[in-house]
N, C-alpha and C positions, 0 to 999 in steps of 0.2 A: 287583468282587471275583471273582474266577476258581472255580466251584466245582472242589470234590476227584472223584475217582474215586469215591469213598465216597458222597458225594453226589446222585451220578446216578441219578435216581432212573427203573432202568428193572428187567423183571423177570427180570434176572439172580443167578442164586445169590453170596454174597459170596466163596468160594472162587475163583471164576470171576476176577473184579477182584483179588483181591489176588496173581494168576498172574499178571496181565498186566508188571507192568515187568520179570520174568525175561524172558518173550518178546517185546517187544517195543520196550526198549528199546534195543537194540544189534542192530539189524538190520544185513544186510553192507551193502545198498543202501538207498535210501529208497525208499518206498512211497506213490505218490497214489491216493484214495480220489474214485469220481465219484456223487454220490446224483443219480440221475433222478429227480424226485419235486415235486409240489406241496405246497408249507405248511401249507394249508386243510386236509387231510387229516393226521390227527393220525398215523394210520400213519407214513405220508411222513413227518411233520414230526419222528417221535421218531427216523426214519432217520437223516436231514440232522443231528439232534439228537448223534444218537450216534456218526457218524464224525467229524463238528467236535472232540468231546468226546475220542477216539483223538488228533488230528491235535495239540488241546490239551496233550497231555499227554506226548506222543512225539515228538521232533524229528526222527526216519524218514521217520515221516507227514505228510501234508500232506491236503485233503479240500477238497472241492467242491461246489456245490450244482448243476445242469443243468435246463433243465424238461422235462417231459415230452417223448417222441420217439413217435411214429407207428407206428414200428414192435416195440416194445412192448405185451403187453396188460395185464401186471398190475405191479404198482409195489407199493410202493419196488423202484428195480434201484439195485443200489450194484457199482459196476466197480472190480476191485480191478487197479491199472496202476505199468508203473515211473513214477519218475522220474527225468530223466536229464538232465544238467547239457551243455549246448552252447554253452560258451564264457558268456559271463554268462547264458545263458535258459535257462529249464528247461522240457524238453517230456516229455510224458506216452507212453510207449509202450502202445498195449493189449496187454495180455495176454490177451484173450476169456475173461475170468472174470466172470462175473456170480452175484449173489447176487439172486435174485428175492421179495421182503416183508424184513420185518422179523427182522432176526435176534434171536433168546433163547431161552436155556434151553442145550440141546446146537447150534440151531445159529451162538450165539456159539461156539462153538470151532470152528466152519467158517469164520468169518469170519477167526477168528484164522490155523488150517490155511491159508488160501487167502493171507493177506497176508504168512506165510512162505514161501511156494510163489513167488511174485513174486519176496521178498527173496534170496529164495537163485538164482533163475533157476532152478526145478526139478532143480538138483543135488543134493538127496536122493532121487529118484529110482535104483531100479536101473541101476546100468551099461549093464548089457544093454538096458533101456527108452529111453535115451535113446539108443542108436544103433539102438534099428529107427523111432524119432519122426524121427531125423533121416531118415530113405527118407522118409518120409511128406508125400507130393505132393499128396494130395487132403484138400477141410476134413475135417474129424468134429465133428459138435455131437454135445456129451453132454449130455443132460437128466438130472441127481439129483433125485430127486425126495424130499425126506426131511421132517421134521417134529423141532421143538425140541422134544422127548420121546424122539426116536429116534437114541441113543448110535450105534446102527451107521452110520447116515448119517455119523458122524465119518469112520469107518472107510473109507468110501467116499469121500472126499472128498480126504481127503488124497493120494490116486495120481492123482486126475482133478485137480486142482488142481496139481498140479507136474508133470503131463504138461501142462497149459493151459500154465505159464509155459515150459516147456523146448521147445515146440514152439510155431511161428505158424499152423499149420496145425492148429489144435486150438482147439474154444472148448467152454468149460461155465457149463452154466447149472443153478446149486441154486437148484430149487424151492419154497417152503414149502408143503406138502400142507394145514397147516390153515390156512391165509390163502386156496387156492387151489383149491379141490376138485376144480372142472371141470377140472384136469390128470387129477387121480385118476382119473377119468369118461372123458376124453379114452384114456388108455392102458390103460383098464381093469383100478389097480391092485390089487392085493389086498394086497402086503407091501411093507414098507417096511427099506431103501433099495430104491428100485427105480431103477436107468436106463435111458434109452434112447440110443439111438447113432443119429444119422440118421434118427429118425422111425420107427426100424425095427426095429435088433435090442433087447432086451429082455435087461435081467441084474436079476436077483431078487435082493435080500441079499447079502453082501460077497461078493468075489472080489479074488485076488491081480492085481497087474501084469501078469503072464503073460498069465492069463484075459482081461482089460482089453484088452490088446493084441489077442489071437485075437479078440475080436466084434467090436474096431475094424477087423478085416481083414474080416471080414464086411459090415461095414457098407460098409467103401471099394467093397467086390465086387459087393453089391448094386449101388450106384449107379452102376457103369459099365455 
């Protein structure tokens, strides 16, 4: 017997679930979902649990399990990627979108943000945004660093997640601060969202596209 949405027993608010078939059933494109993660690990396991559970219920979606990779240090990482039909087979484009732990609470609607940001090929995006990503020649990792309590990480997420899909020279990785601390420690956060760009520049609390763009030119600058 296939359980309901209703059913899932994870701890997301029920508001949350009964959003989802407006957003996610009629996506433009289809969306594959990749959980890195081991089973043993109940974290993990409710990951895998939870994109299956999407993939179930959304014929967009489709989802995956992978095991662990080496170059990872904290898990569950769920990669949010096209999928793209080539002649009968279907391959997976990345989109360098990574969700790092377990998504609930606010940052199930990163999850959500991030698998519209794919579907649409970051064409909600500003105009403007997408012709200075397309100059953009060298990578940019954006580390989000936010926490399912912290509504502004939304707010953050959605420009850095549709600059990931509308550009390949862009990857972001949302964080989970309370699954993850040593990030906190590592960047010595104090406020949340907080990102960083390249290991390096540092943006506190929301900022527009604009702004986003400008530290990304910083960061490009540094690194040369």
């Amino acid at each position: 017997m296939t359980e309901s949405i209703n059913d899932f027993n994870l701890s997301f608010d029920e508001e949350t679930w009964a959003q989802l078939p407006a957003l996610l059933a009629h996506l433009p494109e289809p969306v594959h979902l990749v959980v890195w993660g081991d089973e043993s690990s109940p974290r993990e396991a409710e990951a895998i649990r939870l994109c299956q559970t999407l993939a179930d219920h959304f014929d967009p979606i489709t989802s995956e399990q992978r095991p662990r990779r080496p170059n990872y240090d904290y898990w569950p990482v769920i990669g949010v990627m096209h999928a793209v039909m080539r002649g009968t087979a279907v391959t997976h484009e990345d989109c360098g979108i990574r969700l790092i732990g377990l998504p609930h609470g606010y940052a199930m609607t990163v999850l959500i943000a991030a698998i519209q940001a794919v579907a649409f090929r970051g064409m909600t995006s500003e105009a403007l945004t997408r012709i200075q990503l397309s100059k953009l020649e060298q990578e940019v990792r954006a580390e989000l660093i936010t926490a399912p309590d912290n509504e502004a990480g939304v707010m953050m997420a959605h420009p850095l997640t549709n600059m990931a899909a509308a550009s390949p020279h862009m990857r972001v990785f949302v964080i989970m601060a309370d699954q993850f601390p040593v990030i906190v420690e590592r960047y010595s956060v104090n406020y949340l969202p907080h990102t960083v760009l390249n290991g390096r520049v540092h943006i506190e609390g929301v900022v527009g596209e604009k702004e986003i763009l400008e530290h990304m030119a910083m960061a490009v600058m540094r690194d040369t």
